[in-house]
C-alpha atoms as an extended CHARMM CRD file, in Angstrom:
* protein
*
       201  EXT
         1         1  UNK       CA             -0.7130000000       -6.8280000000       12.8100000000  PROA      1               0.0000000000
         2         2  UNK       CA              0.7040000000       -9.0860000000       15.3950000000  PROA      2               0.0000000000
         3         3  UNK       CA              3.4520000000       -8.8220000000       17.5570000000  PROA      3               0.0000000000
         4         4  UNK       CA              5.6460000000      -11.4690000000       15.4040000000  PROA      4               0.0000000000
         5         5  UNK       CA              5.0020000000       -9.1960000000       11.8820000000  PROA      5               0.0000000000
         6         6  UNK       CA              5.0970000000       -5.8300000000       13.6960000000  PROA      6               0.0000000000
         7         7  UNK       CA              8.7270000000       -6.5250000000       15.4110000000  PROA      7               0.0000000000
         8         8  UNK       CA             10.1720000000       -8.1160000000       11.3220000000  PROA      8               0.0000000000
         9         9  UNK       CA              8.7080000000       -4.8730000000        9.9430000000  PROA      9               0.0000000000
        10        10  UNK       CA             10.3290000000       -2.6810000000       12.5590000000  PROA      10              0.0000000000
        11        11  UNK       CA             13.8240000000       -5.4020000000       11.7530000000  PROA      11              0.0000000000
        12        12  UNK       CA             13.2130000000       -4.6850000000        8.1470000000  PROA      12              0.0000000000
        13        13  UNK       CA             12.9820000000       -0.8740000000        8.1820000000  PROA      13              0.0000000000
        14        14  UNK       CA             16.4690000000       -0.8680000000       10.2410000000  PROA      14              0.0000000000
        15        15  UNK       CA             18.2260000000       -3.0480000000        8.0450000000  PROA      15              0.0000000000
        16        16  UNK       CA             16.4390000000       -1.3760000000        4.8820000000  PROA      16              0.0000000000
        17        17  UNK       CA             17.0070000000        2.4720000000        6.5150000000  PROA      17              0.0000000000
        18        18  UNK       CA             19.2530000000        3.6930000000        4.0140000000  PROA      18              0.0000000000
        19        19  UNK       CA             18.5300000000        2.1130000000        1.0700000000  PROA      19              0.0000000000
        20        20  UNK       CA             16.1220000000        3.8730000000       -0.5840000000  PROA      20              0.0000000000
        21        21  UNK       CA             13.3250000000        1.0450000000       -0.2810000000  PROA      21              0.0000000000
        22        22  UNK       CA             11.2550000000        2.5910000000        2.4850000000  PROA      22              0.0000000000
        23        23  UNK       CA             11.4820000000        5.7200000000        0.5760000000  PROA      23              0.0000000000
        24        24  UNK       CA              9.8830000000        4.0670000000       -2.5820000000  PROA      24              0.0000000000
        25        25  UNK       CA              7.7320000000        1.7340000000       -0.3600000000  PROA      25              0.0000000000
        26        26  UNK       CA              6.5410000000        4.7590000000        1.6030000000  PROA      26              0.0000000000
        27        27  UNK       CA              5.5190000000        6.6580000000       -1.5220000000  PROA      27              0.0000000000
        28        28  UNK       CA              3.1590000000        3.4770000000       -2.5490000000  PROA      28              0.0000000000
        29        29  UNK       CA              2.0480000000        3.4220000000        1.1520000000  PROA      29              0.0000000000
        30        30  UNK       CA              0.7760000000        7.1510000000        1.2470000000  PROA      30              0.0000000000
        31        31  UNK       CA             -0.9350000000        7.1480000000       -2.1490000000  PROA      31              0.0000000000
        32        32  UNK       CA             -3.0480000000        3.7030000000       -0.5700000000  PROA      32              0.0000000000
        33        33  UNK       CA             -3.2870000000        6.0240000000        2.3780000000  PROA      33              0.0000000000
        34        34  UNK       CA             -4.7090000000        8.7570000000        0.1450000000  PROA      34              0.0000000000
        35        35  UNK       CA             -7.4560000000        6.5660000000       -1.9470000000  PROA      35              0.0000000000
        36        36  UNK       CA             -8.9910000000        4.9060000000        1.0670000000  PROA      36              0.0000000000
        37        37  UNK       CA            -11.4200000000        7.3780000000        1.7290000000  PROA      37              0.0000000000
        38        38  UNK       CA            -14.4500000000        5.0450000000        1.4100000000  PROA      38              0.0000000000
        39        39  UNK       CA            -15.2120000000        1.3670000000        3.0460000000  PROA      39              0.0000000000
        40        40  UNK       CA            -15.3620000000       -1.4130000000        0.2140000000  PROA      40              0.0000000000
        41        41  UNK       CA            -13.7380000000        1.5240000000       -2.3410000000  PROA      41              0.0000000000
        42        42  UNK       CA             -9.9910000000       -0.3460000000       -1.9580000000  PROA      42              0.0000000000
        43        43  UNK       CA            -10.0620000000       -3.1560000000       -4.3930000000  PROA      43              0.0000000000
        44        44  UNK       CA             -7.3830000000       -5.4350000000       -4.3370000000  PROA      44              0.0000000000
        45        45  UNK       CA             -6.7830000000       -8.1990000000       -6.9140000000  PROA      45              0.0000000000
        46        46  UNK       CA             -3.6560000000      -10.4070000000       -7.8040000000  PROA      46              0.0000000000
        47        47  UNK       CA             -2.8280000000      -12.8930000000      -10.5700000000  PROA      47              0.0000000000
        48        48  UNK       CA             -4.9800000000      -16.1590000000      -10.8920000000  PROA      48              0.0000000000
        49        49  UNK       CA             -1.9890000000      -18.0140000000       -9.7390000000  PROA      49              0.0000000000
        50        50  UNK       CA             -2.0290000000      -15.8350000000       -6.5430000000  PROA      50              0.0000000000
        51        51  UNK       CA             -4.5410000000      -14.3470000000       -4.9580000000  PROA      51              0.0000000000
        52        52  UNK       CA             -3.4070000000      -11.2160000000       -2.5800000000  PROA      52              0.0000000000
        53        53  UNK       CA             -4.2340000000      -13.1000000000        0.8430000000  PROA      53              0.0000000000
        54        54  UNK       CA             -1.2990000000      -11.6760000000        2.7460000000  PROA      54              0.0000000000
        55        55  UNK       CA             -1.7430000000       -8.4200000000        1.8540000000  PROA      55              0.0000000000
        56        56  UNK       CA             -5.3370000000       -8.4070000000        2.0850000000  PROA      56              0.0000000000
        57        57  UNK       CA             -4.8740000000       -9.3400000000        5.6330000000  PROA      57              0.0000000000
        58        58  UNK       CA             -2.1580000000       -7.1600000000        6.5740000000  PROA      58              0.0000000000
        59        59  UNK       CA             -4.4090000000       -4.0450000000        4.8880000000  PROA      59              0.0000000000
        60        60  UNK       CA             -6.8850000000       -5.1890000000        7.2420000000  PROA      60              0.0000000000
        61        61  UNK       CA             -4.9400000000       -4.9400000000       10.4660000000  PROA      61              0.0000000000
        62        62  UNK       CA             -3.9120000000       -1.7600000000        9.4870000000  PROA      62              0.0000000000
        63        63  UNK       CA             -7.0920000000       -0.5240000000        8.7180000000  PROA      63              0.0000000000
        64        64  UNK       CA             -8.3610000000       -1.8010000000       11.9110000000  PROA      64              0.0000000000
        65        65  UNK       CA             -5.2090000000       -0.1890000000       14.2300000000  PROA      65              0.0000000000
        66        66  UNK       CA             -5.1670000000        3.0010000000       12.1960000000  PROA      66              0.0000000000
        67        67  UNK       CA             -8.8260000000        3.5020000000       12.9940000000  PROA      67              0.0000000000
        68        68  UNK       CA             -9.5500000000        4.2190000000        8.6630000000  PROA      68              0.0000000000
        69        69  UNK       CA            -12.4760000000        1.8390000000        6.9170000000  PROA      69              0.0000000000
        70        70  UNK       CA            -11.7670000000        2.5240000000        4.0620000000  PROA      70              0.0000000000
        71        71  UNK       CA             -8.2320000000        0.8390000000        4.0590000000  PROA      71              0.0000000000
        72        72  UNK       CA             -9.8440000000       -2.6500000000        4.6680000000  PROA      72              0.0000000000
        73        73  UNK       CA             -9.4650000000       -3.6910000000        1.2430000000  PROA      73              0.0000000000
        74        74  UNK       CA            -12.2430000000       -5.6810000000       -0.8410000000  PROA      74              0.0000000000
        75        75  UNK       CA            -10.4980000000       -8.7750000000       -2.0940000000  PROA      75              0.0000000000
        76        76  UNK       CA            -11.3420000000       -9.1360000000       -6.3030000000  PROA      76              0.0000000000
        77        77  UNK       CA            -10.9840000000      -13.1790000000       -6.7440000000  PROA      77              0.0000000000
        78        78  UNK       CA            -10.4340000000      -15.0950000000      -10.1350000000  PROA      78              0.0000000000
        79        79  UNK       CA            -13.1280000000      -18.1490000000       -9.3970000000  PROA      79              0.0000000000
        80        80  UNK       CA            -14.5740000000      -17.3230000000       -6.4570000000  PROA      80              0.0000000000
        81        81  UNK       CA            -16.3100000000      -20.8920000000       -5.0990000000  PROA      81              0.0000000000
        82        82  UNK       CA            -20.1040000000      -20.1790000000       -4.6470000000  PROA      82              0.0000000000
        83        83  UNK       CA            -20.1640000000      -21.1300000000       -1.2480000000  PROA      83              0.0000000000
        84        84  UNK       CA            -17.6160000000      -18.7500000000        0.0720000000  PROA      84              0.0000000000
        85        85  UNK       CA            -18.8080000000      -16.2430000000        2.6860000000  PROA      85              0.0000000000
        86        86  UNK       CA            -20.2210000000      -13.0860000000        0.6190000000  PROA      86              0.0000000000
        87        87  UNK       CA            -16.8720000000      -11.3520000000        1.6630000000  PROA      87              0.0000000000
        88        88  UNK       CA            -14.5200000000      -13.9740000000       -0.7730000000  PROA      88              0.0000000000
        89        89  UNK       CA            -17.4080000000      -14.4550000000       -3.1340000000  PROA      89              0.0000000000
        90        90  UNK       CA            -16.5700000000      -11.5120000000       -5.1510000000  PROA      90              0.0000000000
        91        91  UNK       CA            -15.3170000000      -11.9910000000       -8.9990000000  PROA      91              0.0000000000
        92        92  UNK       CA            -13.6180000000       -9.5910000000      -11.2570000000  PROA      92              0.0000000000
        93        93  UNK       CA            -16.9480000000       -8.3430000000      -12.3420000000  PROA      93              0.0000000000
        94        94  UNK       CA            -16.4110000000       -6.1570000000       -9.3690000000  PROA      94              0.0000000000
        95        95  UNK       CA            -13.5700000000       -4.7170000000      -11.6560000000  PROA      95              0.0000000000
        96        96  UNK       CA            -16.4360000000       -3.6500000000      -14.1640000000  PROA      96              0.0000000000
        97        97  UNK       CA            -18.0870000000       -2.1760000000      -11.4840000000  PROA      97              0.0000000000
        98        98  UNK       CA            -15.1430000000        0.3860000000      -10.4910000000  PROA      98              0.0000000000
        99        99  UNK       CA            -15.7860000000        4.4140000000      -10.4240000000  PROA      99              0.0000000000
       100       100  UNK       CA            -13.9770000000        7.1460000000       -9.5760000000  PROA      100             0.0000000000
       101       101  UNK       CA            -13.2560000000        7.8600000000       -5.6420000000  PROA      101             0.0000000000
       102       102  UNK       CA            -12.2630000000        4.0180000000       -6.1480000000  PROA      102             0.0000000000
       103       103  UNK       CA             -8.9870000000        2.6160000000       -5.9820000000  PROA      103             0.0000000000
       104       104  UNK       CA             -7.5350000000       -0.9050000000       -7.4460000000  PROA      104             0.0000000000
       105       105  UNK       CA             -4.6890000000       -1.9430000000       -6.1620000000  PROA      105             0.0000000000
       106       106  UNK       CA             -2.9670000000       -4.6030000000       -8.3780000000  PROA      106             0.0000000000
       107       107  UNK       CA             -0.2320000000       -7.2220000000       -6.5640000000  PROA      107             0.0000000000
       108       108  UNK       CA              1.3670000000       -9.4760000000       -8.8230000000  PROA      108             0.0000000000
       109       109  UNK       CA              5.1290000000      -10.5940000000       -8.7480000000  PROA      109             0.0000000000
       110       110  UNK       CA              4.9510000000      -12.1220000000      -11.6960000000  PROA      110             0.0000000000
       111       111  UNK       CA              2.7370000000      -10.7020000000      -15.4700000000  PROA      111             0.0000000000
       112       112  UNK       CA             -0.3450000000       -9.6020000000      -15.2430000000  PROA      112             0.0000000000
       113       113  UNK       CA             -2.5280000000      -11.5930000000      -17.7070000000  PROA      113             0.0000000000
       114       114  UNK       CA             -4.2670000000       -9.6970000000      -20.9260000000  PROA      114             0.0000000000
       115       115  UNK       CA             -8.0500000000      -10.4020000000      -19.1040000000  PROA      115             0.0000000000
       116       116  UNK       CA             -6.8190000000       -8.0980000000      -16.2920000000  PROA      116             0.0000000000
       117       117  UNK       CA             -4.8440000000       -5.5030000000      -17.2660000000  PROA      117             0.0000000000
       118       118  UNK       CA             -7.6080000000       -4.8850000000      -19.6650000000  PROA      118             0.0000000000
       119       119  UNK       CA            -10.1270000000       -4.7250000000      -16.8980000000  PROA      119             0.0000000000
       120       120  UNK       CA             -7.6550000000       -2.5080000000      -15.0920000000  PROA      120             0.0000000000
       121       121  UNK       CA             -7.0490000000       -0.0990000000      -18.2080000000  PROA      121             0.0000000000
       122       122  UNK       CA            -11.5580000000        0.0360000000      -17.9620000000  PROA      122             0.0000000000
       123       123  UNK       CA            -10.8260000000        0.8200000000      -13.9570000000  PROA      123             0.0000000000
       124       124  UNK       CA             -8.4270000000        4.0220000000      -15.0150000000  PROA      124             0.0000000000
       125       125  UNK       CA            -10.5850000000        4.9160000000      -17.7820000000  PROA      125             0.0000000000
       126       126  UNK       CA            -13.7750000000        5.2050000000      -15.4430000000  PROA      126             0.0000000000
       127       127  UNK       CA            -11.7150000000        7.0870000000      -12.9520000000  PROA      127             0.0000000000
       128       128  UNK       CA            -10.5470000000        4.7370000000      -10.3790000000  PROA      128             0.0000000000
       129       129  UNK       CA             -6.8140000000        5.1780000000       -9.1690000000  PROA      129             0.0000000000
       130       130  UNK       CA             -4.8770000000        2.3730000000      -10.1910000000  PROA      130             0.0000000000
       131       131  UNK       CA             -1.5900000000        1.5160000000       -7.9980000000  PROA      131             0.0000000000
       132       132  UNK       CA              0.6330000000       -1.8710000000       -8.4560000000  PROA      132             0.0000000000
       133       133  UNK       CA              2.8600000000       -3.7120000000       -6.8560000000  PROA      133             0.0000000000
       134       134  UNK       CA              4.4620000000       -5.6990000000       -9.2820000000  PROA      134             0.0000000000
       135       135  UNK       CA              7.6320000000       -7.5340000000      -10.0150000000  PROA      135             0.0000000000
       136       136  UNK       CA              8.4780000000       -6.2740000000      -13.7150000000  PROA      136             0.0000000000
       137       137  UNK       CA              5.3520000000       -6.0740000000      -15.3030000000  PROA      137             0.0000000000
       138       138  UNK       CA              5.8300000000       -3.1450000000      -16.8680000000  PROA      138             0.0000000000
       139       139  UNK       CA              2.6360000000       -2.9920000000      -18.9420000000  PROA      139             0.0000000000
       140       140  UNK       CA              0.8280000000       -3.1900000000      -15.4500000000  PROA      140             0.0000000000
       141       141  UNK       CA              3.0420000000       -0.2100000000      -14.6510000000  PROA      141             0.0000000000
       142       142  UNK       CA              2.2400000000        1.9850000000      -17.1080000000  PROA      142             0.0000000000
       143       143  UNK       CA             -1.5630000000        1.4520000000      -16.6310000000  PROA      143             0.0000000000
       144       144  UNK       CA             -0.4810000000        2.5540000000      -12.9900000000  PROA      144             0.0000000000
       145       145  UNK       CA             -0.8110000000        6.0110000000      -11.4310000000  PROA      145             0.0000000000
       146       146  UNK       CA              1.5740000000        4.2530000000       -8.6980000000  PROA      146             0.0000000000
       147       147  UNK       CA              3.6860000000        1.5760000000       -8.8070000000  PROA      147             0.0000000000
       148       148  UNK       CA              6.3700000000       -0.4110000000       -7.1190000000  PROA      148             0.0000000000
       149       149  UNK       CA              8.2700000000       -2.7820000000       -8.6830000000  PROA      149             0.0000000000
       150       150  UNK       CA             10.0050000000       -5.4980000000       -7.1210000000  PROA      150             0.0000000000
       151       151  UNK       CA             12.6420000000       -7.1520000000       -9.0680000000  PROA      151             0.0000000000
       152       152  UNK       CA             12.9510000000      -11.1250000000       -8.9350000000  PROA      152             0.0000000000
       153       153  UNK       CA             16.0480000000      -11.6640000000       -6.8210000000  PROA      153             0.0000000000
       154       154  UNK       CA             16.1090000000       -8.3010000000       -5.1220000000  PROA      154             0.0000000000
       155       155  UNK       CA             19.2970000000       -9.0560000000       -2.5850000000  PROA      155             0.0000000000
       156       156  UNK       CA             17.4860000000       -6.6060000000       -0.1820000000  PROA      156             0.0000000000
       157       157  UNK       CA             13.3810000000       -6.9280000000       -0.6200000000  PROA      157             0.0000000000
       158       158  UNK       CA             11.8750000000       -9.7470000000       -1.1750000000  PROA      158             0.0000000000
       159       159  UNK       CA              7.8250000000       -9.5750000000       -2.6810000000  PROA      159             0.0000000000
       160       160  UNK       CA              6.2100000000      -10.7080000000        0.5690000000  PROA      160             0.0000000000
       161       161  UNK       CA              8.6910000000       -7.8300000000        2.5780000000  PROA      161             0.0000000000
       162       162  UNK       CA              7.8170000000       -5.4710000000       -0.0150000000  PROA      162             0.0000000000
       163       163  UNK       CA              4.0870000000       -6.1760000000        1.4080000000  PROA      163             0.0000000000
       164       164  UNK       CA              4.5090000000       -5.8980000000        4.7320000000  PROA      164             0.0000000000
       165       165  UNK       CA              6.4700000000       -2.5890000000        4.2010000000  PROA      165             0.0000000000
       166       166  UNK       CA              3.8030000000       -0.8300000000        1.6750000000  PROA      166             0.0000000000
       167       167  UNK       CA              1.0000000000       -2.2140000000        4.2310000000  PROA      167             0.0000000000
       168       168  UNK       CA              2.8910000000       -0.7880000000        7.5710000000  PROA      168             0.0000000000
       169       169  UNK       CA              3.1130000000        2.7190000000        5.8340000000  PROA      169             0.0000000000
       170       170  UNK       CA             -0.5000000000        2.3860000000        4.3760000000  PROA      170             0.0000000000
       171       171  UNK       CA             -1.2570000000        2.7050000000        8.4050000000  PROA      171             0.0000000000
       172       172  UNK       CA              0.7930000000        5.0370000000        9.1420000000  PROA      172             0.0000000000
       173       173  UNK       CA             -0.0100000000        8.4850000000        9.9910000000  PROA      173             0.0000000000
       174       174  UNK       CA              1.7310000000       11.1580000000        7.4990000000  PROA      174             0.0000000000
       175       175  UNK       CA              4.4810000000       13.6660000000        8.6110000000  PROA      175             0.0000000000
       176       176  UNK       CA              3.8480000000       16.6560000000        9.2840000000  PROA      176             0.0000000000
       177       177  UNK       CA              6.9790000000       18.9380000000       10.1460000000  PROA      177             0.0000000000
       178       178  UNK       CA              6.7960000000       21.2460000000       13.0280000000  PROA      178             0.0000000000
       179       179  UNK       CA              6.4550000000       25.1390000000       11.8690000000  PROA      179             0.0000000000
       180       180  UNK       CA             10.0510000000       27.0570000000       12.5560000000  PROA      180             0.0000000000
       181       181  UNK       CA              9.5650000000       29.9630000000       14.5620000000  PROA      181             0.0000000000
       182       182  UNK       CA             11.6050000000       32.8050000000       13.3650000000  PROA      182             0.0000000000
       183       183  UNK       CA             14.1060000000       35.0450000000       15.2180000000  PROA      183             0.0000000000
       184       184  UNK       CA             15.8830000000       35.3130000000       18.0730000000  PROA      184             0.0000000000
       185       185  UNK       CA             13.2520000000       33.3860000000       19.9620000000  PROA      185             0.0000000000
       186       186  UNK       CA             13.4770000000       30.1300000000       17.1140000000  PROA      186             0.0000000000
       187       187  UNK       CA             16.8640000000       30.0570000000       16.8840000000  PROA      187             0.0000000000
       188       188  UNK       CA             17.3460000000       30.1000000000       20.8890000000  PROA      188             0.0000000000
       189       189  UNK       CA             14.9010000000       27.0650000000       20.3550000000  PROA      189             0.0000000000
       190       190  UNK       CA             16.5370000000       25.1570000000       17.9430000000  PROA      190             0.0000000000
       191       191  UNK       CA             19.7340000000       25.9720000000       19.7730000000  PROA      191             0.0000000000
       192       192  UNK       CA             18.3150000000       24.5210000000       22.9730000000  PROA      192             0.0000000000
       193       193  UNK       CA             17.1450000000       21.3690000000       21.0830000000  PROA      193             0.0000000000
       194       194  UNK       CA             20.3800000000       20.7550000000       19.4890000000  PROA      194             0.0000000000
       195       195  UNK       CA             22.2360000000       20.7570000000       22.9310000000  PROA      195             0.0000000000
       196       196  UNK       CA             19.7280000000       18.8360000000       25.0260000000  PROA      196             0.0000000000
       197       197  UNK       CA             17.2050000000       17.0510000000       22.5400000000  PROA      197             0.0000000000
       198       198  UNK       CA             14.0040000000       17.6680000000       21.2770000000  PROA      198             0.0000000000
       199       199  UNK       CA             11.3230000000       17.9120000000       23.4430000000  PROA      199             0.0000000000
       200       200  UNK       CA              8.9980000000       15.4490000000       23.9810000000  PROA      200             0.0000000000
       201       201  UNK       CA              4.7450000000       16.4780000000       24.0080000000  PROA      201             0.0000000000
């Protein structure tokens, strides 16, 4: 990610902090987390009116700084032109082609057309984990084991944010609360924190 989209994401999450949207982008951010075990097993596919470029490359970065393969997604394009490198040739026939320990990630602000969400109800049925970003679709949501949606005209989020926000927590390691110790010894501890901050590893 560069330094220009890291330092709006880290503007976005203060301004967004108690909302409730990095809670709900989070949640879609972890579950992309979860199903990129394998490289080329994140599918990513949009609407033939717009193709997921931005997040596409923003899942790349990620996948790159977070040191995880499998988060690199493989963009699924409508007409892919022949002479594209074999990376952006791919056509929804890769969507046939989708198994379980797979996951399809669907971004489209506006409906999904019939011609994919049936190829994405033949990705659940096969076992791949389906997840959507989507902005009111809520046929594509229901297909979904995930889903955000993004309402048109969201004062707060727009689409594009709502990207960059899923994307950032995609990369992000998960918390993982420190044990409590018990007792006199804990409490002291937590006592000690409380009155001169936590301490830093």
């Amino acid at each position: 990610m560069s330094r220009v989209d890291a330092e709006q994401v880290t503007m976005l999450r203060e301004v967004l902090s108690t909302t409730g949207w990095l809670e709900r982008t989070g949640e879609l951010g972890r579950a992309l987390r979860a199903g990129a075990r394998t490289p080329g097993g994140l599918l990513l596919v949009g609407t033939p009116a717009d193709e997921p470029w931005h997040m596409a490359a923003h899942l790349d970065d990620e996948s790159r700084l977070a040191g995880l393969p499998g988060l690199s997604p493989t963009l699924v394009r409508w007409s892919p032109p022949p002479d594209a490198p074999a990376h952006l040739r791919i056509g929804l026939d890769r969507l046939e082609g989708a198994r379980r320990g797979e996951t399809l990630l669907v971004v489209a602000e506006d409906d999904a057309p019939d011609p994919l969400l049936e190829r994405v109800d033949d990705a659940r049925r096969t076992g791949a984990v389906i997840l959507a970003l989507e902005g009111g679709d809520r046929e594509l949501r229901g297909l979904a084991h995930e889903a955000l949606t993004v309402p048109p005209g969201d004062p707060l989020v727009t689409f594009d944010g709502a990207q960059h926000l899923v994307s950032a927590a995609a990369g992000q390691e998960p918390f993982t609360p420190r044990r409590r110790e018990r007792g006199l010894r804990g409490r002291l501890a937590r006592l000690l924190e409380t009155v001169s901050g936590p301490v830093v590893d």
